[in-house]
C-alpha positions, 0 to 999 in steps of 0.5 A: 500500500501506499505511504498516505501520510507520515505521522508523528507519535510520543511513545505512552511510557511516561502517560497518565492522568494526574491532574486536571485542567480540561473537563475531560480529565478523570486524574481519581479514575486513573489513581484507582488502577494506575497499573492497569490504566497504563497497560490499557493506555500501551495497548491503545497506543499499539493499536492507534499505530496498527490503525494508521499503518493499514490506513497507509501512514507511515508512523515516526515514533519518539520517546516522551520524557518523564513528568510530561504525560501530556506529550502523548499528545504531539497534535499540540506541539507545534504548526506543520506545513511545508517542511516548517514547524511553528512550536507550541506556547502552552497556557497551563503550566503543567504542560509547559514544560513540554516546549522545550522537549518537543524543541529538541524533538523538532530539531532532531527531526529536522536534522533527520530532514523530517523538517526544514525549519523549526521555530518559536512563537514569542513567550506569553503568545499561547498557541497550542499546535495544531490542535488550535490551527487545522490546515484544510488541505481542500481550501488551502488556509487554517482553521484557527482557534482561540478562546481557552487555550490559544491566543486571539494574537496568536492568529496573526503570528500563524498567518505571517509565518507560513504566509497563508490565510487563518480563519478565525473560530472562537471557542466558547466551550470548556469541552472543546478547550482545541479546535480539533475536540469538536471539528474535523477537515475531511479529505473529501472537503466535508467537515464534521463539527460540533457546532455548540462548542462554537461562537455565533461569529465562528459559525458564520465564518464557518457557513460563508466559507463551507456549503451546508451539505459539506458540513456533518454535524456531531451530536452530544454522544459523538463529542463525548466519545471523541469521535470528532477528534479523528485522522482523516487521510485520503478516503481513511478516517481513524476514530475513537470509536464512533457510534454506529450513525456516524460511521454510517454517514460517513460511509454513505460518504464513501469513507472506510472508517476505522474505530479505536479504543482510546478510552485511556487517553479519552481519560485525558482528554484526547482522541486519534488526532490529539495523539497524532501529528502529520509531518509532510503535509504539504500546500499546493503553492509550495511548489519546492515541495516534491511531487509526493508531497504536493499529491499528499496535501490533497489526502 
C-alpha cells in the first residue's frame, strides 16, 4: 500500500492522568488502577499505530520524557506545513514544560530532514499546535482557534509565518478547550463539527466559507466519545470509536472508517488526532515541495 501520510507519535511510557485542567480529565479514575490504566493506555497506543499503518501512514515514533504525560499528545506541539514547524506556547503550566522537549524533538527531526525549519512563537503568545490551527488541505488556509487555550494574537503570528490565510473560530466551550475536540477537515472537503462548542461569529465564518451539505454535524454522544477528534487521510478516517450513525454517514460518504479504543487517553482528554501529528503535509503553492508531497496535501 501506499505511504498516505507520515505521522508523528510520543511513545505512552511516561502517560497518565494526574491532574486536571480540561473537563475531560478523570486524574481519581486513573489513581484507582494506575497499573492497569497504563497497560490499557500501551495497548491503545499499539493499536492507534496498527490503525494508521493499514490506513497507509507511515508512523515516526519518539520517546516522551518523564513528568510530561501530556506529550502523548504531539497534535499540540507545534504548526506543520511545508517542511516548517511553528512550536507550541502552552497556557497551563503543567504542560509547559513540554516546549522545550518537543524543541529538541523538532530539531532532531529536522536534522533527520523530517523538517526544514523549526521555530518559536514569542513567550506569553499561547498557541497550542495544531490542535488550535487545522490546515484544510481542500481550501488551502487554517482553521484557527482561540478562546481557552490559544491566543486571539496568536492568529496573526500563524498567518505571517507560513504566509497563508487563518480563519478565525472562537471557542466558547470548556469541552472543546482545541479546535480539533469538536471539528474535523475531511479529505473529501466535508467537515464534521460540533457546532455548540462554537461562537455565533465562528459559525458564520464557518457557513460563508463551507456549503451546508459539506458540513456533518456531531451530536452530544459523538463529542463525548471523541469521535470528532479523528485522522482523516485520503478516503481513511481513524476514530475513537464512533457510534454506529456516524460511521454510517460517513460511509454513505464513501469513507472506510476505522474505530479505536482510546478510552485511556479519552481519560485525558484526547482522541486519534490529539495523539497524532502529520509531518509532510504539504500546500499546493509550495511548489519546492516534491511531487509526493504536493499529491499528499490533497489526502
Amino acid at each position: 500500500m501506499k505511504t498516505q501520510a507520515r505521522i508523528l507519535m510520543v511513545e505512552p511510557r511516561y502517560f497518565d492522568v494526574s491532574y486536571r485542567i480540561n473537563p475531560w480529565m478523570q486524574p481519581d479514575a486513573w489513581a484507582r488502577d494506575p497499573d492497569g490504566c497504563a497497560a490499557a493506555a500501551n495497548g491503545a497506543s499499539r493499536a492507534l499505530r496498527r490503525a494508521l499503518a493499514r490506513a497507509g501512514c507511515e508512523v515516526v515514533l519518539r520517546a516522551g520524557s518523564p513528568g510530561l504525560p501530556d506529550m502523548v499528545f504531539p497534535a499540540n506541539a507545534a504548526i506543520v506545513l511545508d517542511g516548517r514547524a511553528l512550536m507550541a506556547r502552552f497556557r497551563y503550566p503543567q504542560r509547559q514544560g513540554e516546549e522545550a522537549a518537543f524543541l529538541e524533538m523538532f530539531r532532531a527531526l529536522r536534522d533527520e530532514g523530517s523538517l526544514a525549519e523549526v521555530a518559536q512563537l514569542p513567550g506569553g503568545c499561547f498557541q497550542e499546535g495544531a490542535g488550535d490551527a487545522i490546515w484544510d488541505a481542500n481550501r488551502q488556509w487554517f482553521w484557527a482557534a482561540y478562546g481557552p487555550r490559544s491566543s486571539r494574537e496568536s492568529l496573526a503570528r500563524i498567518g505571517e509565518f507560513f504566509g497563508k490565510e487563518t480563519v478565525a473560530m472562537e471557542l466558547v466551550s470548556d469541552r472543546c478547550y482545541h479546535l480539533d475536540v469538536c471539528f474535523c477537515p475531511l479529505a473529501g472537503g466535508e467537515i464534521l463539527v460540533f457546532p455548540p462548542a462554537l461562537t455565533a461569529r465562528a459559525l458564520r465564518n464557518l457557513h460563508e466559507r463551507v456549503p451546508a451539505d459539506r458540513l456533518i454535524v456531531a451530536t452530544e454522544e459523538d463529542l463525548a466519545r471523541f469521535s470528532v477528534n479523528a485522522v482523516s487521510v485520503g478516503r481513511e478516517i481513524v476514530m475513537a470509536t464512533p457510534t454506529a450513525r456516524l460511521r454510517a454517514v460517513l460511509q454513505e460518504r464513501g469513507y472506510r472508517v476505522t474505530p479505536v479504543d482510546l478510552a485511556p487517553f479519552m481519560m485525558s482528554g484526547g482522541g486519534a488526532y490529539c495523539m497524532t501529528l502529520r509531518l509532510d503535509r504539504a500546500s499546493l503553492a509550495d511548489c519546492a515541495a516534491p511531487a509526493s508531497a504536493r499529491e499528499a496535501a490533497t489526502a
